[in-house]
LUMTILUM-339205 format. One line per field, with one value per residue (C-alpha): residue in one letter; x, y, z; residue number from 1. Coordinates in nm, 4 decimals, padded with zeros to 6 digits, m for minus. Example, Ala and Ser with C-alpha at 12.3 -4.5 7.8 and 13.67 -1.06 7.14 Angstrom:
BEGIN
resn = c(a s)
x = c(01.2300 01.3670)
y = c(m00.4500 m00.1060)
z = c(00.7800 00.7140)
resi = c(1 2)
END
This chain:
BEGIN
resn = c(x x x x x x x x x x x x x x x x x x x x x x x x x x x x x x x x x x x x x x x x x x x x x x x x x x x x x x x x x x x x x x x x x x x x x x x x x x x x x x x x x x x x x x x x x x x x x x x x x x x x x x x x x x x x x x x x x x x x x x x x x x x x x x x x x x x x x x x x x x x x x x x x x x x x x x x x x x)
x = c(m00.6831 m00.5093 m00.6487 m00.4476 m00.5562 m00.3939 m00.5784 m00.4673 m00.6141 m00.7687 m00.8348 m00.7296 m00.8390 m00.6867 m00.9159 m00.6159 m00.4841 m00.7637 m00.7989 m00.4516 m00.4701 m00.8260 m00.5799 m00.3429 m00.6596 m00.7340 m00.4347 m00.3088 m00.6365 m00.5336 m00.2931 m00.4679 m00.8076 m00.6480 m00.8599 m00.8225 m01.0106 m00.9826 m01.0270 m01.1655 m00.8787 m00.8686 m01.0721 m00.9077 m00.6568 m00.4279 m00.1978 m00.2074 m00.5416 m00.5150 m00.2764 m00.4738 m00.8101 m00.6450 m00.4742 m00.8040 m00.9565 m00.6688 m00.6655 m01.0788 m00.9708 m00.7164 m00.7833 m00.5910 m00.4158 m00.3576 00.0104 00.0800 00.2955 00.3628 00.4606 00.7019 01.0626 01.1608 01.1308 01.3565 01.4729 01.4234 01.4558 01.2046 01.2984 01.3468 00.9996 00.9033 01.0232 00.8790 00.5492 00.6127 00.6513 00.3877 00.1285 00.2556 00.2952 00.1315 m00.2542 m00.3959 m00.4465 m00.1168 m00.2369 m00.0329 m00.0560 m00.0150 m00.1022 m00.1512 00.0817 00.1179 00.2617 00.1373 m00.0279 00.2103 m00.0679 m00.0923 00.2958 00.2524 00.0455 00.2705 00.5183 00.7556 00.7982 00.9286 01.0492 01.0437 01.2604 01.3791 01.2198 00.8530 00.5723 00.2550 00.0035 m00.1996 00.1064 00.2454 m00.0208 00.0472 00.4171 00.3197 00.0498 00.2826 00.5918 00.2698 00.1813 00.5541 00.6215 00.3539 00.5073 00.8126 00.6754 00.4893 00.8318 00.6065 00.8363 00.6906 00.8858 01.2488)
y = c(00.1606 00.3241 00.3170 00.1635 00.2027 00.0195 00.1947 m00.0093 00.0327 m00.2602 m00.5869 m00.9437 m01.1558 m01.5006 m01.6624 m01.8049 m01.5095 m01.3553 m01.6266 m01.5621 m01.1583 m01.2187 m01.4339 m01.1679 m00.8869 m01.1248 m01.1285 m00.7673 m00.6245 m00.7773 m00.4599 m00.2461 m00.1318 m00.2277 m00.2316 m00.2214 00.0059 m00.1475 00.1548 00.0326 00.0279 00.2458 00.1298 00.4389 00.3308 00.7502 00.6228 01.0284 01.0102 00.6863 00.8097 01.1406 00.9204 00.7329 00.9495 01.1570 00.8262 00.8391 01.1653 01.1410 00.8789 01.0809 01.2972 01.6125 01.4102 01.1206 00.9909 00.8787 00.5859 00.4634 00.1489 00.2220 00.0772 00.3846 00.4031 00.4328 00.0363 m00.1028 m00.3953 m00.5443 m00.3728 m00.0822 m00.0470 m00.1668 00.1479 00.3702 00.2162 00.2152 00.5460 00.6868 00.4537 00.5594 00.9991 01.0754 01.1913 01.0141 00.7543 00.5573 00.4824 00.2803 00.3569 00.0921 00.2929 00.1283 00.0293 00.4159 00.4888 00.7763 01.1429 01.4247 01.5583 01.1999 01.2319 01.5737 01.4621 01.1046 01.1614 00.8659 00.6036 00.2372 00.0044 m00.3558 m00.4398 m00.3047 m00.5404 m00.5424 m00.7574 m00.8562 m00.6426 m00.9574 m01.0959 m00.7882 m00.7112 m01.0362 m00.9627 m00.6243 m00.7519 m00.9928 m00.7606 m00.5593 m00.8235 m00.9210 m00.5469 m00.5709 m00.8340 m00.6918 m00.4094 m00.6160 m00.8378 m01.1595 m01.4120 m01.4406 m01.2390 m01.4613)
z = c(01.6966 01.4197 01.0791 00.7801 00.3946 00.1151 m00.2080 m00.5449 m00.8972 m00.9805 m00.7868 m00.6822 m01.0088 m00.8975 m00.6283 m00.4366 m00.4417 m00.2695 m00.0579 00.0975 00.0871 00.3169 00.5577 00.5649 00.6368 00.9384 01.0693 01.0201 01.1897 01.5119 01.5138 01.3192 01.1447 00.8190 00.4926 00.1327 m00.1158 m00.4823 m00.7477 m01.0958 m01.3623 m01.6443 m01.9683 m02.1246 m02.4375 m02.3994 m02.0985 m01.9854 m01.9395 m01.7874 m01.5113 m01.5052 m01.4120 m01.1907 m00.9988 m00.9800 m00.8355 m00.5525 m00.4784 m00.3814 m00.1428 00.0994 00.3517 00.4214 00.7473 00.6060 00.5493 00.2207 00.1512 m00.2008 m00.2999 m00.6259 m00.7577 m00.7832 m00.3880 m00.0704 00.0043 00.3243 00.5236 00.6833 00.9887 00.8680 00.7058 01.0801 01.2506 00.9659 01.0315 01.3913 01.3842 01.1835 01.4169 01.6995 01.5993 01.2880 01.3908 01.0358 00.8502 00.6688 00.3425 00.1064 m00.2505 m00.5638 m00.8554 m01.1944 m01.4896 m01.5735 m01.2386 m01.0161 m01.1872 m01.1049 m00.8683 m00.6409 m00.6816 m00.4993 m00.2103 m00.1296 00.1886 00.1186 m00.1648 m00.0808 m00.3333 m00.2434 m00.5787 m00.8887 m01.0685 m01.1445 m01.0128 m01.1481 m00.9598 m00.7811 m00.6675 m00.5497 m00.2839 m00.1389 m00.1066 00.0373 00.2927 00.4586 00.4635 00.6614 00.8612 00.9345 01.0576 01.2900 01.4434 01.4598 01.6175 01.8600 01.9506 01.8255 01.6632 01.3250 01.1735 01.2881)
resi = c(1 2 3 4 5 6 7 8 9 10 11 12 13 14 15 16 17 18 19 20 21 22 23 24 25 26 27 28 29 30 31 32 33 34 35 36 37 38 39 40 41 42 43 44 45 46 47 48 49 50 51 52 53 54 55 56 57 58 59 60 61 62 63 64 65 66 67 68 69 70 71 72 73 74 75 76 77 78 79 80 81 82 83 84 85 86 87 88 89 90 91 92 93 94 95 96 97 98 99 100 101 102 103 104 105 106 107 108 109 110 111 112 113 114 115 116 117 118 119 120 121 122 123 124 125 126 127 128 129 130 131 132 133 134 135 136 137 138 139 140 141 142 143 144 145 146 147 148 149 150 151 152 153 154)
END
């Protein structure tokens, strides 16, 4: 089963929040061995050496095969079939892991920026981080069933 990582600085705060993104883990593992790796936020006050940490944080967490997907405005747009057949894709040819990428409110270091294969924007405007992960994990979960031809997604 192919393994999906969605790697995010900082973590759900809102407990209906996280009640919903473990309802979305459930039902996203049916397809794949999806998890999520919450990386401590910054207590630093420079926001260089905010992004530097952070990205520094990220970077420990890939692996040299690993596909790297980052969720940014300033992103490739895509419906939700077209993020479908990227995702298709990359399941069904790229030997790694797909790991998704929210990086903090200073964006991504210009080394994590090196190492990510594609960015997607889901808006131009800007969401507040614990809402945002829900948006993301059901435009996941609604790919997948895309991909599988289950009507959920209709």
């Amino acid at each position: 089963m192919k393994k999906v990582e969605l790697l995010a600085i900082g973590d759900q705060k809102f407990k209906p929040l996280r009640e919903l993104e473990n309802k979305y883990l459930q039902m996203i593992n049916y397809f794949v061995k999806f998890s999520i790796k919450n990386l401590s936020a910054s207590r630093l006050q420079d926001e260089r050496k905010i992004m530097a940490k952070d990205g520094e944080m990220m970077l420990k967490c890939l692996a040299a095969k690993d596909f790297v997907i980052a969720l940014d405005r300033r992103g490739i747009k895509l419906d939700s079939v077209g993020f479908a057949r990227l995702l298709e894709e990359k399941i069904s040819f790229h030997p790694g892991r797909i790991v998704f990428l929210i990086g903090g409110f200073t964006g991504f270091s210009p080394v994590v920026d090196r190492r990510i294969q594609v960015k997607i924007s889901f808006s131009d405007m800007t969401f507040a981080h614990d809402i945002f992960r829900i948006v993301f994990l059901e435009q996941l979960y609604r790919a997948l069933t895309i991909i599988h031809r289950i009507r959920y997604h209709r």
